[in-house]
N, C-alpha and C positions, 0 to 999 in steps of 0.2 A: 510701521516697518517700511522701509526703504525699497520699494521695488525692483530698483537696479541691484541692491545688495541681495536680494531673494534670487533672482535669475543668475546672478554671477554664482550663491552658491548651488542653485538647482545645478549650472553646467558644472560645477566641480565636483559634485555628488557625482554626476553623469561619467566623465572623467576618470574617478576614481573605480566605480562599478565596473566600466569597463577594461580596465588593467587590471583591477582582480580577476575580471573573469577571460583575459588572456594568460595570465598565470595559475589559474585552476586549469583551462586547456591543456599547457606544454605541459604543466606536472604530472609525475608518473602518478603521485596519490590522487591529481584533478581527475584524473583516467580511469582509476578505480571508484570514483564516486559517478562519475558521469556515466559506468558499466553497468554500476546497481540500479541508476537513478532508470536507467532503458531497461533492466530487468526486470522494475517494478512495474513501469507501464507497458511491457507485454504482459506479463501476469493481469492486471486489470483487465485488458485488450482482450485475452479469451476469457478472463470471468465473467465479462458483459456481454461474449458474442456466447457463451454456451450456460447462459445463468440460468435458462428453465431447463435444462439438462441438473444441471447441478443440484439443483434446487428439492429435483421431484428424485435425485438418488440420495441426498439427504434426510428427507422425508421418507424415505423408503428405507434406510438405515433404523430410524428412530422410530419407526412403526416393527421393525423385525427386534428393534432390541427391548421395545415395549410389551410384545410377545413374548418374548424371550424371560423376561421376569415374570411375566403372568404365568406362564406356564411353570415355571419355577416355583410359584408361592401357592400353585395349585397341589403341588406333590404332595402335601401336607407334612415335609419337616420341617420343625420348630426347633428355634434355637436354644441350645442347650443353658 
């Protein structure tokens, strides 16, 4: 392969990438995706600063709902 032809089309690739993404920018729909796309990485942003918060009231759900059936299957009703 032709080396000069590789880097002409690497810079037209380049080129091209970057007027998609001035026209994702101005577009009102680029705007709505670029909103989610910062929505999702706040969401990340506190799941990784409060993750052993999270972690240990999850764990603490699943331990009160595991009692929760124990206690349940202790009553002794059976299913009809």
């Amino acid at each position: 392969m032709n080396q000069t032809w590789g880097i002409a089309k690497l810079a037209d690739m380049r080129r091209k990438a970057k007027k998609a993404a001035k026209k994702l920018w101005r577009d009102e729909q680029g705007l709505g995706t670029l909103e989610i796309i910062l929505i999702v990485a706040l969401i990340v942003v506190i799941a990784v600063a409060f993750r052993k918060w999270i972690t240990k009231w999850i764990n603490d759900l699943f331990t009160k709902a595991d009692s929760g059936v124990t206690d349940f299957n202790n009553t002794g009703i059976t299913a009809p």
